[in-house]
DSSP file (Angstrom, degrees, kcal/mol; ACC not computed):
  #  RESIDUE AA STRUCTURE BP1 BP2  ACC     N-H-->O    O-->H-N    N-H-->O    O-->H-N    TCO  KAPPA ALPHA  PHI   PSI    X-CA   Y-CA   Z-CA
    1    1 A X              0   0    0      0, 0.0     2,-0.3     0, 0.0    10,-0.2   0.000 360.0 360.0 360.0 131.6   95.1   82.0   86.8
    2    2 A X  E     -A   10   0A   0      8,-1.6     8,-2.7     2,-0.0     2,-0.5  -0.839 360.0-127.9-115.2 151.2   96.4   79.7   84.2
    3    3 A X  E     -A    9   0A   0     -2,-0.3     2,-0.3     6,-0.2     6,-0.2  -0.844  13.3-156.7-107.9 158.3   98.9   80.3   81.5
    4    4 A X  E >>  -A    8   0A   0      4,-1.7     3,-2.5    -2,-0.5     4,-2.2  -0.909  32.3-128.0-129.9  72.9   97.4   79.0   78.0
    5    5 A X  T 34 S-     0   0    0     -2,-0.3     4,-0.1     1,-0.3    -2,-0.0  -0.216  88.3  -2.1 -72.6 126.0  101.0   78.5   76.4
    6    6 A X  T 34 S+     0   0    0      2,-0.1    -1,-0.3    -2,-0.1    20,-0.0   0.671 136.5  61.7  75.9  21.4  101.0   80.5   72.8
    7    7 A X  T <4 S-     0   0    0     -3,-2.5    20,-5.2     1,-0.2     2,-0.3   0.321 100.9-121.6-121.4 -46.1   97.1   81.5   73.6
    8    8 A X  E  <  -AB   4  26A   0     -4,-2.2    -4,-1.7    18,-0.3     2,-0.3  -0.716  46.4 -22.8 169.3-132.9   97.3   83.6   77.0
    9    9 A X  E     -AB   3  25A   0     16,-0.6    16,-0.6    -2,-0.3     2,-0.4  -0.878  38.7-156.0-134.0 170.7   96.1   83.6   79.9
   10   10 A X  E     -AB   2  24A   0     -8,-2.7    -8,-1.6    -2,-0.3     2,-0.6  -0.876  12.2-164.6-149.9 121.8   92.7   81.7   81.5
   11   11 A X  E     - B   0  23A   0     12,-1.2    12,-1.1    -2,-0.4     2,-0.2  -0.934  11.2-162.3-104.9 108.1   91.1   83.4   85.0
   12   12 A X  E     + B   0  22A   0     -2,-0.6     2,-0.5    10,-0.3    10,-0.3  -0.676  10.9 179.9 -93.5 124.2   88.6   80.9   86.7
   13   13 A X  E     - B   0  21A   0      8,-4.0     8,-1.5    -2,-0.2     2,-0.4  -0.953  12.4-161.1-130.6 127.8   86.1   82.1   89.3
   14   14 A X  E     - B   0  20A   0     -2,-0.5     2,-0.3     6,-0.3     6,-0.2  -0.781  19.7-153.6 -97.2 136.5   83.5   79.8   91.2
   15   15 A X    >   -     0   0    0      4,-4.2     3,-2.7    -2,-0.4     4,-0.1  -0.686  35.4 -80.8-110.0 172.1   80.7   81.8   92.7
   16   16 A X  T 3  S+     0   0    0     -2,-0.3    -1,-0.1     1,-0.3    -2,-0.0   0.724 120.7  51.6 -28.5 -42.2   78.7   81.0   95.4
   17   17 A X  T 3  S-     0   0    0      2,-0.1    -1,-0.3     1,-0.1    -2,-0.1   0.136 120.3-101.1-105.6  37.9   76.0   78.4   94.0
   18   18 A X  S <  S+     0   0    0     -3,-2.7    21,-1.1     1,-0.2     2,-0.3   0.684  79.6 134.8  68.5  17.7   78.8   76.7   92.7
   19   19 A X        -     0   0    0     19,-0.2    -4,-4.2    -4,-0.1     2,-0.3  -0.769  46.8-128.3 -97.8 147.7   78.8   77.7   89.0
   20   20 A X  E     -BC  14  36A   0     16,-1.2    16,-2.1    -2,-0.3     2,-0.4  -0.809  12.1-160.7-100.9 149.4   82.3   78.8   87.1
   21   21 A X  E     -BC  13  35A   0     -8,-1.5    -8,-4.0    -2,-0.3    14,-0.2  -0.871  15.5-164.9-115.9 146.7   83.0   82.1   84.9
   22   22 A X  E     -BC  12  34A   0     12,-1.0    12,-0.5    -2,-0.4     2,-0.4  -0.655  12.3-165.8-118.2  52.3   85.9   81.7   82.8
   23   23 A X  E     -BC  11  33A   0    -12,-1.1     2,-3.1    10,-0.2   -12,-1.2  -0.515   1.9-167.8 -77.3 102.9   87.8   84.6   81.0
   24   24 A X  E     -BC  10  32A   0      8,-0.9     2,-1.3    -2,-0.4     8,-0.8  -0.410  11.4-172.9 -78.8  66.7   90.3   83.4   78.1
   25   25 A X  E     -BC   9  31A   0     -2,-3.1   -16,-0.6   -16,-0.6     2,-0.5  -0.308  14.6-145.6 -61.0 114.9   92.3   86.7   77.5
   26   26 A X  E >>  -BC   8  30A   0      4,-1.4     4,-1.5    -2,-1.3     3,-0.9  -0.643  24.1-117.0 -96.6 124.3   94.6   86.1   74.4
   27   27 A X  T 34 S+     0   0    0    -20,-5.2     2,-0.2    -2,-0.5    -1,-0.1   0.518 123.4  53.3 -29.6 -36.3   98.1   87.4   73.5
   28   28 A X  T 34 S-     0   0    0    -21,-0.2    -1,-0.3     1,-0.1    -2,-0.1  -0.077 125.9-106.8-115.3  14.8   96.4   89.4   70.4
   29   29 A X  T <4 S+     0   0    0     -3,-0.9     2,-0.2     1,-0.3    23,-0.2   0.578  72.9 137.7  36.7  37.7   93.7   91.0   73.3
   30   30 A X  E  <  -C   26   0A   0     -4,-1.5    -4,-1.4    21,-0.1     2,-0.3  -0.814  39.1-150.8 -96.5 172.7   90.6   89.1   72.5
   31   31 A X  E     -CD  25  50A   0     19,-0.7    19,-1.7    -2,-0.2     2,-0.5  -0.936  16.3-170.4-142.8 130.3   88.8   87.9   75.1
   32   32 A X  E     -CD  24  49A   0     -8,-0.8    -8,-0.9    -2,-0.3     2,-0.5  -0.812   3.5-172.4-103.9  97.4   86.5   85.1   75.8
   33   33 A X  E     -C   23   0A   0     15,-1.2     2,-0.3    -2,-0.5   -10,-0.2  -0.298   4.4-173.2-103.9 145.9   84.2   84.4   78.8
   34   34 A X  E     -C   22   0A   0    -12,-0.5   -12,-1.0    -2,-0.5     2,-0.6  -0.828   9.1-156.9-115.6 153.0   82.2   81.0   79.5
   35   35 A X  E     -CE  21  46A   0     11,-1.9    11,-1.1    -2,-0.3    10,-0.5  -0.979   4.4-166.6-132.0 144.1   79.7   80.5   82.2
   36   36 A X  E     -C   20   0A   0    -16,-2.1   -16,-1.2    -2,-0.6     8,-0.1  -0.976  12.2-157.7-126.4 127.6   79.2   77.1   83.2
   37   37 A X  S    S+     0   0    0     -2,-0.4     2,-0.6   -18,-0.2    -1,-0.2   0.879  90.6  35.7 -95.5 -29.8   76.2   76.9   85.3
   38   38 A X  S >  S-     0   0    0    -19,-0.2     3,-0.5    -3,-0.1   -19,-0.2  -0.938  82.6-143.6-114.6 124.1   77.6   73.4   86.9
   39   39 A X  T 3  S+     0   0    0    -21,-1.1   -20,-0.1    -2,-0.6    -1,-0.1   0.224  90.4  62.3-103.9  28.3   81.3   73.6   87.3
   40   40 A X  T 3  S+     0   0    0    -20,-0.0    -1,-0.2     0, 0.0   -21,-0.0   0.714  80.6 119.0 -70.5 -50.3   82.0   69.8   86.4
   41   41 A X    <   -     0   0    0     -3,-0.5     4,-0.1     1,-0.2    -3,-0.0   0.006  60.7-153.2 -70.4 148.5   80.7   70.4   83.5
   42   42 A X  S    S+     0   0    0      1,-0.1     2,-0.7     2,-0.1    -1,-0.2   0.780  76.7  44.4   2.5 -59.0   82.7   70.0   80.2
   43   43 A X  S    S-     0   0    0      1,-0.1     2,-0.3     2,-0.0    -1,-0.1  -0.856  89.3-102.3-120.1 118.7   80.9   72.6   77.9
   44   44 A X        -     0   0    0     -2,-0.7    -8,-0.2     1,-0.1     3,-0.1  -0.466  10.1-153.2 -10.3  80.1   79.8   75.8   78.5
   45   45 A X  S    S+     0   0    0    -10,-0.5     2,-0.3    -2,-0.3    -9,-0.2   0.598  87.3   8.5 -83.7  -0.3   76.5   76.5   79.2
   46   46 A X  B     +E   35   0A   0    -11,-1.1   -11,-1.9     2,-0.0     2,-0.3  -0.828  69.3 173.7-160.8 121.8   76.9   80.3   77.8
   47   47 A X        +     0   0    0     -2,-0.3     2,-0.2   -13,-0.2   -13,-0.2  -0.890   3.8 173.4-120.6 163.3   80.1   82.1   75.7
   48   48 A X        -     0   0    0     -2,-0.3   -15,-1.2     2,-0.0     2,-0.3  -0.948  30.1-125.9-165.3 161.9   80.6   85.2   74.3
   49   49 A X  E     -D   32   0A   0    -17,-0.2     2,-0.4    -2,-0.2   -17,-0.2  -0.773  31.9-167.3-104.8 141.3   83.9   87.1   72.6
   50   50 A X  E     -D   31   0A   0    -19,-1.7   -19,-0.7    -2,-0.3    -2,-0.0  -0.976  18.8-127.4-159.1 131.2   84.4   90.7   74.3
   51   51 A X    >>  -     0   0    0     -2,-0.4     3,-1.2   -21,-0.1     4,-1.2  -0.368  33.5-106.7 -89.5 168.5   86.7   93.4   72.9
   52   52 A X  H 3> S+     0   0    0      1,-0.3     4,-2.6     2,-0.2     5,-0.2   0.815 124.6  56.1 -85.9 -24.1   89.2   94.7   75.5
   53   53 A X  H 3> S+     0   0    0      1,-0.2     4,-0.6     2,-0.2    -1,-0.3   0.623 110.3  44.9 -74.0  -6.9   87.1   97.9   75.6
   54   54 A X  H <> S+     0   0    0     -3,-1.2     4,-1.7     2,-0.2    -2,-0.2   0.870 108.9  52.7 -94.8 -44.4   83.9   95.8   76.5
   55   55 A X  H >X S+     0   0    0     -4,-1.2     4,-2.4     2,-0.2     3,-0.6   0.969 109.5  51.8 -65.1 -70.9   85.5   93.6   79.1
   56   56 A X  H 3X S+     0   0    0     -4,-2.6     4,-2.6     1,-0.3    -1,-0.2   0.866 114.6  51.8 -31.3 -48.6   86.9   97.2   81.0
   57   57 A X  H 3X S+     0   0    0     -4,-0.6     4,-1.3    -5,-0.2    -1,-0.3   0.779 106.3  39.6 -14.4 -76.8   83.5   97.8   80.6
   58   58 A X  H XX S+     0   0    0     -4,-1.7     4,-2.8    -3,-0.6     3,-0.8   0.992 115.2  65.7 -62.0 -81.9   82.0   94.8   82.1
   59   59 A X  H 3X S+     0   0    0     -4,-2.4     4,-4.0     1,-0.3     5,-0.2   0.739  99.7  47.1  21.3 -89.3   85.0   95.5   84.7
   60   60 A X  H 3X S+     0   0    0     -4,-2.6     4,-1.8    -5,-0.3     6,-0.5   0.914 109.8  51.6 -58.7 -41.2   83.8   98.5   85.9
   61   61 A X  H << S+     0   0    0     -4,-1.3    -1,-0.2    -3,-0.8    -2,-0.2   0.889 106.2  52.8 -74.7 -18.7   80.3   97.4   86.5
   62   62 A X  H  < S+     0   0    0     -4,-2.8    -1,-0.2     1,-0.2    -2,-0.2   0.937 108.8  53.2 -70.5 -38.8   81.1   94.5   88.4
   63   63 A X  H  < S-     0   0    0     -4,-4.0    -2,-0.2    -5,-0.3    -1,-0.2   0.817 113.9-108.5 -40.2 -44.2   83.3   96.8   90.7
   64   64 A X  S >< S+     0   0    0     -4,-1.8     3,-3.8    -5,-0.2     2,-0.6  -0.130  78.6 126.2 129.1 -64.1   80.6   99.3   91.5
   65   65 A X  T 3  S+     0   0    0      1,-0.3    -4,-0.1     3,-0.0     3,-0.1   0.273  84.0  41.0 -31.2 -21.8   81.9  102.7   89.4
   66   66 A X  T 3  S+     0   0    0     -2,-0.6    -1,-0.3    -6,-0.5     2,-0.3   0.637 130.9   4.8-118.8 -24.8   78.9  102.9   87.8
   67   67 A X    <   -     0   0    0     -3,-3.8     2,-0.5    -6,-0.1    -1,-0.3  -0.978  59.8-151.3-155.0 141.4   76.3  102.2   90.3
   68   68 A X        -     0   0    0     -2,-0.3    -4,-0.1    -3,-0.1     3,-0.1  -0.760  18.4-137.7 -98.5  83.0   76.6  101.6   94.2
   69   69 A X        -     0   0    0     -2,-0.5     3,-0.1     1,-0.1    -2,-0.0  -0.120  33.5 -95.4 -58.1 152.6   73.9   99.2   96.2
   70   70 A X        -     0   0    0      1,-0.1     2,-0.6     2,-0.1    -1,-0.1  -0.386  48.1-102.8 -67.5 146.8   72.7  100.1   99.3
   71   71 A X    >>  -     0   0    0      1,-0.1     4,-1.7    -3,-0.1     3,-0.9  -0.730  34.2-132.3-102.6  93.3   74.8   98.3  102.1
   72   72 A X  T 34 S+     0   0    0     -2,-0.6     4,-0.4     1,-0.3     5,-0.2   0.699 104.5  41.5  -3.9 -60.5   72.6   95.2  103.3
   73   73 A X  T 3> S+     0   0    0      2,-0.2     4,-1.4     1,-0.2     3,-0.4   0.890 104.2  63.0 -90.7 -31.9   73.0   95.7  106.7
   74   74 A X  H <> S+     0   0    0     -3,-0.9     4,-2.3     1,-0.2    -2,-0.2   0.869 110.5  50.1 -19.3 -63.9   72.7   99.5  106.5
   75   75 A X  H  X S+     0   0    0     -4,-1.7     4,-1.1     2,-0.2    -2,-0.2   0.587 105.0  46.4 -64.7 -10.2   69.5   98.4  105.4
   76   76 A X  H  > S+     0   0    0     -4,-0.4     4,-2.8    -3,-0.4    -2,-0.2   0.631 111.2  57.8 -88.9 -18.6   68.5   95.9  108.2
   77   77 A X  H >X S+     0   0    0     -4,-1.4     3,-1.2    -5,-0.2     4,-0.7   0.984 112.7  43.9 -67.8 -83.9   69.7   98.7  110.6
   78   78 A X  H 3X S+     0   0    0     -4,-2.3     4,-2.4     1,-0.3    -2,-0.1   0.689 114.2  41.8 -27.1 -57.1   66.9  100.9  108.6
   79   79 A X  H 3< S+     0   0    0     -4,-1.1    -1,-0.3     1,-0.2    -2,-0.2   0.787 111.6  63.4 -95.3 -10.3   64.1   98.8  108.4
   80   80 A X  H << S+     0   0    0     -4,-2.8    -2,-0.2    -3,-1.2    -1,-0.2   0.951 113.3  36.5 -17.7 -87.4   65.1   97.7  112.5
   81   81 A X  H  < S+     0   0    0     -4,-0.7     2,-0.5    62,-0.1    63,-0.4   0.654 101.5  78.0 -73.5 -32.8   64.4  101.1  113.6
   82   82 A X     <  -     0   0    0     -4,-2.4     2,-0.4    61,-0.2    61,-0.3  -0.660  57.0-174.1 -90.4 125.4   61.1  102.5  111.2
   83   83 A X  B     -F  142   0B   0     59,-3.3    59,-1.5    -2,-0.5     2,-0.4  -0.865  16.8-150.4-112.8 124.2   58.0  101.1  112.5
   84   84 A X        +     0   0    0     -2,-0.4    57,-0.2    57,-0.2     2,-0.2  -0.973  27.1 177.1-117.7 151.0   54.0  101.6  110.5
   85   85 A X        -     0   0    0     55,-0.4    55,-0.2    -2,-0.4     2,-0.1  -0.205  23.0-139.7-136.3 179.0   51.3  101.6  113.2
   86   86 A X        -     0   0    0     53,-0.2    53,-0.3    -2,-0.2     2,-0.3  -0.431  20.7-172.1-162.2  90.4   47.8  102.0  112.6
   87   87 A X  E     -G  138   0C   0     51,-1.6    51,-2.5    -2,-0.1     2,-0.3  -0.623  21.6-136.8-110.5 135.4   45.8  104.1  115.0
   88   88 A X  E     -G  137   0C   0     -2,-0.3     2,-0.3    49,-0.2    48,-0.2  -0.707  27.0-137.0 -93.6 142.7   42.1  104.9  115.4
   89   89 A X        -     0   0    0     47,-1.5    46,-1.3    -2,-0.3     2,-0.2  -0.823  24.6-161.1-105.8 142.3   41.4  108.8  116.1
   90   90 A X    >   -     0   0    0     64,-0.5     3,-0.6    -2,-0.3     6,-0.2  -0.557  34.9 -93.5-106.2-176.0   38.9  109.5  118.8
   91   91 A X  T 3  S+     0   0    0      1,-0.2     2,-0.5    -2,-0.2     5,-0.3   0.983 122.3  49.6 -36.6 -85.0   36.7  112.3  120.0
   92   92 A X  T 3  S+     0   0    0     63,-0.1     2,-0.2     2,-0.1    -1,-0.2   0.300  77.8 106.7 -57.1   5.3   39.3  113.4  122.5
   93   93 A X    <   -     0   0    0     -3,-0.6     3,-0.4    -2,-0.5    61,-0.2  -0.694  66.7-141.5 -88.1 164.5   42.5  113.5  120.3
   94   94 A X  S    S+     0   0    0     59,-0.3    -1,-0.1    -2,-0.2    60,-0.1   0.007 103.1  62.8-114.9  23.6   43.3  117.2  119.7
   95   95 A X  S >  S+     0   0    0     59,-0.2     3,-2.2     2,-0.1    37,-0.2   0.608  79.8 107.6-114.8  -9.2   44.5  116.3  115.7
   96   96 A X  T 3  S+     0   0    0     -3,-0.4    37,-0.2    -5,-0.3    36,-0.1  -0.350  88.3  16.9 -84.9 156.8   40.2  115.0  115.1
   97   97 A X  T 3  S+     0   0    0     35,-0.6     2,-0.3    34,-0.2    -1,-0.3   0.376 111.7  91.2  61.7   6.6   38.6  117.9  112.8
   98   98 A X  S <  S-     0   0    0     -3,-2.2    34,-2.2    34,-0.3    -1,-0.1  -0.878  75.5 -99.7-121.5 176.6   42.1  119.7  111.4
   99   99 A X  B  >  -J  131   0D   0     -2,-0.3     4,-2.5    32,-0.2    32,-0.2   0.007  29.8-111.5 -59.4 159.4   44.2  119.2  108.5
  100  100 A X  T  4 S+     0   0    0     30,-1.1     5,-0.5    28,-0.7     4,-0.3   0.915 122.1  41.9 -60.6 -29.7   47.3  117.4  108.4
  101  101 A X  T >4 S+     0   0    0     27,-1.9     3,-0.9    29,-0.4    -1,-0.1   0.910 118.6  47.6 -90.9 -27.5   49.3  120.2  107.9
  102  102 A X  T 34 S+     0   0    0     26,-0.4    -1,-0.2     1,-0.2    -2,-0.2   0.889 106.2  54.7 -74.0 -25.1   47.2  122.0  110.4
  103  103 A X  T 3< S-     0   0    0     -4,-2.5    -1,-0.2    -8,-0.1    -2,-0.2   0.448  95.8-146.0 -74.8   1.6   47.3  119.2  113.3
  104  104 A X    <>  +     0   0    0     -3,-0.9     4,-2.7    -4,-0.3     5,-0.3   0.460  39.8 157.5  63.7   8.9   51.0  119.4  112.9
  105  105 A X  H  >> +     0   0    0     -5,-0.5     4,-1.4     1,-0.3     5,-0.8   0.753  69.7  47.2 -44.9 -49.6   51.7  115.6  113.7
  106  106 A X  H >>5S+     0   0    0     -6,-0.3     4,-2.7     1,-0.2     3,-0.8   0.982 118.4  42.6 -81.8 -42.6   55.1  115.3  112.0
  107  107 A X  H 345S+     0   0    0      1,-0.2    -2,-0.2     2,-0.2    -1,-0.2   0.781 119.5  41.7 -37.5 -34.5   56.4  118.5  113.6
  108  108 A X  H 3<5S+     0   0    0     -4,-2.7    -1,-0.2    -5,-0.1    -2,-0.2   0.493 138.6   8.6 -99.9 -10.4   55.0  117.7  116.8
  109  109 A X  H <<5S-     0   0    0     -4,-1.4    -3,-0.2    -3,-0.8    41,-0.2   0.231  87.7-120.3-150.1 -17.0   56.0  113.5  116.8
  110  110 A X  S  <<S+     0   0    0     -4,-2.7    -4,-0.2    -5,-0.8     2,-0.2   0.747  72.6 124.7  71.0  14.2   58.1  113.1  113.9
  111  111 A X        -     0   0    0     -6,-0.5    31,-0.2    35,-0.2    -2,-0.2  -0.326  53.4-138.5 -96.6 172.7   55.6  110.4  112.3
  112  112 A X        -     0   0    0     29,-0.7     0, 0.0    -2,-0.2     0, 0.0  -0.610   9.9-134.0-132.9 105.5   54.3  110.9  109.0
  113  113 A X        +     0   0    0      1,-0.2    27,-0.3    -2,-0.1    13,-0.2   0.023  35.7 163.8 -35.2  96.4   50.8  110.1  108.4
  114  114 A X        +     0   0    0     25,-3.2    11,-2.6     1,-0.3     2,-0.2   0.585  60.8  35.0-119.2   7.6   50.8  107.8  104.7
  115  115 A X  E     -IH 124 139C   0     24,-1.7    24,-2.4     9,-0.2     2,-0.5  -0.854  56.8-160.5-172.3 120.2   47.4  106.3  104.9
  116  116 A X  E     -IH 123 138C   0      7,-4.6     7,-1.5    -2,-0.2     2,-0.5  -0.919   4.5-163.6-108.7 124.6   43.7  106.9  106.0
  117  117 A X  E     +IH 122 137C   0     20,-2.6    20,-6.4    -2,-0.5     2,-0.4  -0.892  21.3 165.4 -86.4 114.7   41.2  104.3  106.7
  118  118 A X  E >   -I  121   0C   0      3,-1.7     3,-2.6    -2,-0.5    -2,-0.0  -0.997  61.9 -51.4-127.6 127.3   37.7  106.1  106.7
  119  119 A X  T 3  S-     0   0    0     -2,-0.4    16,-0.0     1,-0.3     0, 0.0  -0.180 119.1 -27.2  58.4-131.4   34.5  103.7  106.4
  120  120 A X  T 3  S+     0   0    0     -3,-0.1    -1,-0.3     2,-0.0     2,-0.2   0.394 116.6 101.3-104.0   5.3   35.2  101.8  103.7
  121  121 A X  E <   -I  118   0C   0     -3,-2.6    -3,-1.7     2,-0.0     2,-0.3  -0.528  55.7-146.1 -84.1 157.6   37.3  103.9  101.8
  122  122 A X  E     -I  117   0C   0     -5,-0.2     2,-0.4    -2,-0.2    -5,-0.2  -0.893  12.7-170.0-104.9 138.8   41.4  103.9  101.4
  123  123 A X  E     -I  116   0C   0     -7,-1.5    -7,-4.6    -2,-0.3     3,-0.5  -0.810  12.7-156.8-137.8  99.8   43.2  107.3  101.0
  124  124 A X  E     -I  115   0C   0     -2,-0.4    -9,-0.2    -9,-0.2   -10,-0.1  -0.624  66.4  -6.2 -78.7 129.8   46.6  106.8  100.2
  125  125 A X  S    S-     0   0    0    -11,-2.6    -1,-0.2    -2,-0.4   -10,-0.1   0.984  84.6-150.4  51.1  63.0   49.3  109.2  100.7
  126  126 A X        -     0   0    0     -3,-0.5     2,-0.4   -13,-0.2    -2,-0.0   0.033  15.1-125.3 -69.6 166.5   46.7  111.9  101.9
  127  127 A X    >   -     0   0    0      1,-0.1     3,-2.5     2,-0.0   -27,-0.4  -0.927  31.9 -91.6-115.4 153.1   48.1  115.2  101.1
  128  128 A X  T 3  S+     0   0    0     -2,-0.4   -27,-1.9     1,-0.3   -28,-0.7   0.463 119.7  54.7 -54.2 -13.0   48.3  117.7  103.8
  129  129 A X  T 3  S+     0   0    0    -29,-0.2    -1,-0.3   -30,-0.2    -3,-0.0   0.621  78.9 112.5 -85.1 -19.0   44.6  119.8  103.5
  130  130 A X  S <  S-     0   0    0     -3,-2.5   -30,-1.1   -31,-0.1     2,-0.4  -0.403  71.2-138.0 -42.2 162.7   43.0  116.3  103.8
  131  131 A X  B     -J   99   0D   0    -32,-0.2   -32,-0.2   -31,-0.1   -34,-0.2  -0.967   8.5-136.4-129.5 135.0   41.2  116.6  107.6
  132  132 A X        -     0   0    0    -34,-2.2   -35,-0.6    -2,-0.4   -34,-0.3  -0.510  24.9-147.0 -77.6 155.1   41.5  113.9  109.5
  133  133 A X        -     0   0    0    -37,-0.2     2,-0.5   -36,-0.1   -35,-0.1  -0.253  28.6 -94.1-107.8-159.2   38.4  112.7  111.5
  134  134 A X  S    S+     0   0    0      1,-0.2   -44,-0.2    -2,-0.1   -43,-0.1  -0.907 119.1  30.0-126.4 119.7   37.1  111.1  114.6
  135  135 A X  S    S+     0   0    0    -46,-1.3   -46,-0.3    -2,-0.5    -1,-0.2  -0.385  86.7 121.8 147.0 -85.8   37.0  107.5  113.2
  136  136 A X        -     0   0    0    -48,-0.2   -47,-1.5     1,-0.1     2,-0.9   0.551  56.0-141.4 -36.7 139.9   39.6  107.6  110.8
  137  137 A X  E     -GH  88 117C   0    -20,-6.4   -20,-2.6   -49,-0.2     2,-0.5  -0.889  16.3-140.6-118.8 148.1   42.2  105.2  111.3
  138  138 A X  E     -GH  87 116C   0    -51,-2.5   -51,-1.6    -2,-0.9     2,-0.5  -0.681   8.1-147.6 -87.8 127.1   45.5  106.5  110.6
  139  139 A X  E     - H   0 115C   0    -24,-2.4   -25,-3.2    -2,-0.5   -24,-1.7  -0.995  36.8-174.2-111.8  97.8   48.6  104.4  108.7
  140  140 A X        -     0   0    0     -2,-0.5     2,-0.4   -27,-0.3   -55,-0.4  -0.635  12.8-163.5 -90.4 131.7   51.8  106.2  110.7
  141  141 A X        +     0   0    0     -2,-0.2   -29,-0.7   -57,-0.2     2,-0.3  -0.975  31.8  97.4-140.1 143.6   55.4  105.7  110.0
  142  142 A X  B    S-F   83   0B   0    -59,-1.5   -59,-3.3    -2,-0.4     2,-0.5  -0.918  73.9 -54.3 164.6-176.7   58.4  106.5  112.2
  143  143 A X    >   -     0   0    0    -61,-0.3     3,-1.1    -2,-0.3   -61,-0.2  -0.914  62.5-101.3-109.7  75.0   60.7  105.4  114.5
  144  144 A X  T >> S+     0   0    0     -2,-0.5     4,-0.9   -63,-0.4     3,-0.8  -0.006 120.3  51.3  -1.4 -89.4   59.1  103.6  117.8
  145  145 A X  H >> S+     0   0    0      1,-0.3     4,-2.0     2,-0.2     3,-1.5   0.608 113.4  43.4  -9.7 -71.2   59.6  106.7  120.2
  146  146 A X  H <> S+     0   0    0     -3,-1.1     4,-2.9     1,-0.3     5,-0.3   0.919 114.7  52.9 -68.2 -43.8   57.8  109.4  117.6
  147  147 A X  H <> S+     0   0    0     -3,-0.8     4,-2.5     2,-0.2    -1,-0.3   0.814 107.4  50.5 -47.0 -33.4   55.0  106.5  117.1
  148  148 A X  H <X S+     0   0    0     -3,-1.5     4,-2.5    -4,-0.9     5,-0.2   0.981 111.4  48.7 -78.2 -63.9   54.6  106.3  121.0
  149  149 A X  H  X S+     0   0    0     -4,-2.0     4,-1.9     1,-0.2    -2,-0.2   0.799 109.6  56.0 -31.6 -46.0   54.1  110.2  120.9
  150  150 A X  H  X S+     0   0    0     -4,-2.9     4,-1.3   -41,-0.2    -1,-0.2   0.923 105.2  46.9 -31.3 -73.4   51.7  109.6  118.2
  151  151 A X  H  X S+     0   0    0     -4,-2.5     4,-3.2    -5,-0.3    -2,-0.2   0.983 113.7  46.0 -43.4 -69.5   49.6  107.5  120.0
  152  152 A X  H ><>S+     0   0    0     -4,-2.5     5,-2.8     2,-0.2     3,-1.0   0.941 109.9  55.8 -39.6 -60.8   49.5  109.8  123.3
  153  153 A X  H ><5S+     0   0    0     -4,-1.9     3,-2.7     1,-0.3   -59,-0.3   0.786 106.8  54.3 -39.9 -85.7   48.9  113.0  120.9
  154  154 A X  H 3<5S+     0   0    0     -4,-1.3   -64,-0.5     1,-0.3    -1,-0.3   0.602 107.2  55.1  37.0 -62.8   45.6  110.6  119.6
  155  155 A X  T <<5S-     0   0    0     -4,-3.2    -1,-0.3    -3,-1.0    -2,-0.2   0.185 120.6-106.8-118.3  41.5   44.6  110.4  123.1
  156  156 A X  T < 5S+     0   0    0     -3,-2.7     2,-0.3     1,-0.3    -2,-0.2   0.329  72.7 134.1  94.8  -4.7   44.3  113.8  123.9
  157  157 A X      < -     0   0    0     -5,-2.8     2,-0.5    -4,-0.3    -1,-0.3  -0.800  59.0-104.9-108.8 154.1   47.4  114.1  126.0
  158  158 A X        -     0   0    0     -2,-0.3    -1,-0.1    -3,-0.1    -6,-0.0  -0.564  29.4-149.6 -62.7  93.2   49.9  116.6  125.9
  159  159 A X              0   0    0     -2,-0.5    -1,-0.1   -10,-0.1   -50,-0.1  -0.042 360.0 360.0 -93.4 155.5   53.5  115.9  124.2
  160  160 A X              0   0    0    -52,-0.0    -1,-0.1     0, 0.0    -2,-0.0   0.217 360.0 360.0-104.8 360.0   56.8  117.5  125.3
């Protein structure tokens, strides 16, 4: 922060890739922000004039108040743990010839089923009457454990 004697005040920020924002507040509350993409440079590569009620504005959305993003590493945490698999159904899986909702898969493993490869067709996001067949290959998502269940369940053996 700088004092601007007999204009205001002048708030300098340098972000990360090295560019400056500028905000000129002025005794009389107008306010003027500059962006400099290089923050040698002389001259502004972008102003604009912003009434105090626009600036508050501005304020608040830079803060957050208005909208939150999902927490980066919360998200590496996420996409860590959820695993998609792709599994071929045989004869011997006990899920071949019912529905999704009747083979019971997400109850019974905790996966949810979001894609069937049959022949040469795609069906995406099958809806639960679809019936899955001996063939099919199955597009799974879950959490490595319920995928392992998956898999066993697929080959006929009996899940706890």
């Amino acid at each position: 922060m700088a004092n601007l004697p007999g204009i205001g005040k002048k708030f300098s920020f340098i972000t990360a890739q090295n560019s400056m924002i500028v905000l000129i507040v002025h005794h009389t509350g107008k306010r003027e922000l500059y962006f400099f993409h290089d923050q040698d440079n002389d001259e502004a590569d972008f102003a604009i004039d912003l009434t105090a009620d626009e600036t508050r504005e501005l304020g608040a959305h830079l803060l957050g108040a208005m909208f939150q993003p999902v927490d980066v590493d919360k998200m590496k945490l996420l996409k860590s743990q959820i695993v998609t698999e792709w599994i071929k159904l045989d004869k011997h899986s006990s899920i071949v010839n019912k529905t999704i909702s009747q083979s019971e898969v997400r109850k019974k493993t905790g996966v949810s089923i979001v894609g069937i490869f049959r022949d040469n067709d795609v069906i995406a996001s099958p809806g639960l009457d679809e019936v899955l067949l001996e063939g099919d290959t199955v597009m799974v998502i879950g959490k490595q454990e319920e995928i392992s269940k998956f898999e066993a369940l697929c080959e006929g053996k009996e899940i706890s």
